[in-house]
N, C-alpha and C positions, 0 to 999 in steps of 0.2 A: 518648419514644425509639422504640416501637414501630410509631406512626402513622406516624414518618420514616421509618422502614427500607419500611414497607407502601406506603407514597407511592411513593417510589425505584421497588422493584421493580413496581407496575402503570405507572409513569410510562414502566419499559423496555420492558416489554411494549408499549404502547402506543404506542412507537416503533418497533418492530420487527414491528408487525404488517400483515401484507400486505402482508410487504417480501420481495426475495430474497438468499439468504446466497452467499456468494463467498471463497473462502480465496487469498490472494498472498505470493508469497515471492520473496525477494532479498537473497541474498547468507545472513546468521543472520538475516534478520527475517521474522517472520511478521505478516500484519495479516489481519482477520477483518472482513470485511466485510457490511454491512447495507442495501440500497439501495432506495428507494422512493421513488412518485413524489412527488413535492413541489415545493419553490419552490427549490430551489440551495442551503441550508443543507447543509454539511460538516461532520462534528464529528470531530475525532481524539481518544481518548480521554477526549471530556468535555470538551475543549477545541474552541473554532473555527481551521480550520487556518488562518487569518493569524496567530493566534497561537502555535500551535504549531509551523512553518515559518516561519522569520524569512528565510530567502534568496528572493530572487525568481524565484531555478531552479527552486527546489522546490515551488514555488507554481504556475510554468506548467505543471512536467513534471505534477504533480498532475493539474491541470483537462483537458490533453491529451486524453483519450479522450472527455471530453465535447463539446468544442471540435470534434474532428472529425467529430462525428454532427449535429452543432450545437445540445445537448440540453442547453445548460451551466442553464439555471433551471428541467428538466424534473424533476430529482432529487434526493433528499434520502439522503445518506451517513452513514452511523452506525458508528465502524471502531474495533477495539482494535488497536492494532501494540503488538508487544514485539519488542525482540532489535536487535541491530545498529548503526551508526548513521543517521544523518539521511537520507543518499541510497540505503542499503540500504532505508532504510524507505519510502521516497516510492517508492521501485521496487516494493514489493511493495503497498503502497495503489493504484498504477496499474494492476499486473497483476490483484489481486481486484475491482479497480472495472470492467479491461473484461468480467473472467468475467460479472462480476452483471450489466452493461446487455448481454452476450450471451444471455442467460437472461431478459434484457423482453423484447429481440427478437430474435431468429436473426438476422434477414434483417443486424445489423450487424457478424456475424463476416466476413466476406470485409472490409468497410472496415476491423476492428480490425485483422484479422491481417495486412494489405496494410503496416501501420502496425507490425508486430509488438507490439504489444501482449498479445496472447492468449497469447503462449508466452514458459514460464517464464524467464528470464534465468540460465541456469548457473553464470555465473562465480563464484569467490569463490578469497579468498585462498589461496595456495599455503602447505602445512605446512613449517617449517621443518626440514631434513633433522642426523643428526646429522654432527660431523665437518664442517660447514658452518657461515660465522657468520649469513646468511640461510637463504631457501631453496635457492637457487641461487649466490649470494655463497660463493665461501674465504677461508679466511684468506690473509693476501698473503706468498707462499711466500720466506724467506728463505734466500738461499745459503749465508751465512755468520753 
């Protein structure tokens, strides 16, 4: 048991070594990113993301930032996401992946952010007020 736990933790270390770290957020989700140069492997969680992204949106919006630098088998991504759903999450995997290939090379922040990538995405759901049956929704006022 304990040569597996010792395996596990030098096997991360050694994926993450002489990589740069990057944090993205959207919407509730948070993903922690790890990028280094490699051959195109993505891993989400321990997972490869064709596996873990079963829509084919989520998969192009994903590879996007690489696509545009044209760097797509230049790097190897190593990322935890928690929080949110599926398109919160592929939004924040996108936004810390362009942080990290900002931080290989400066010179590809003007192409990211021309593409908004680099900055955070705001939106997220509106609270629901009281006295309301949405957020913005009433109840449907009866006369009688």
């Amino acid at each position: 048991m304990e040569t597996a736990s010792n395996s596990q933790t030098t096997k991360s270390k050694m994926d993450i070594e002489g990589s740069k770290y990057a944090t993205g957020r959207r919407k509730t989700s948070i993903a922690k990113i790890w990028l280094k140069k490699g051959n195109g492997n993505i891993s989400i969680n321990g997972k490869d993301y064709k596996d873990y992204f079963k829509r084919a949106n989520h998969k192009m919006q994903l590879l996007r930032p690489f696509e545009i630098l044209n760097v797509s088998t230049s790097y190897d991504v190593k990322c935890n996401v928690k929080g949110g759903g599926l398109s919160g999450q592929v939004g924040a995997l996108v936004h810390g992946i362009s942080k990290a290939l900002v931080l290989f090379d400066a010179n590809s922040k003007t192409t990211l952010k021309k593409e908004k990538l680099t900055t955070r995405d705001s939106r997220a759901v509106e609270r629901k007020k009281y006295g309301h049956r949405k957020a913005r929704r009433s109840f449907q006022f009866s006369k009688r």
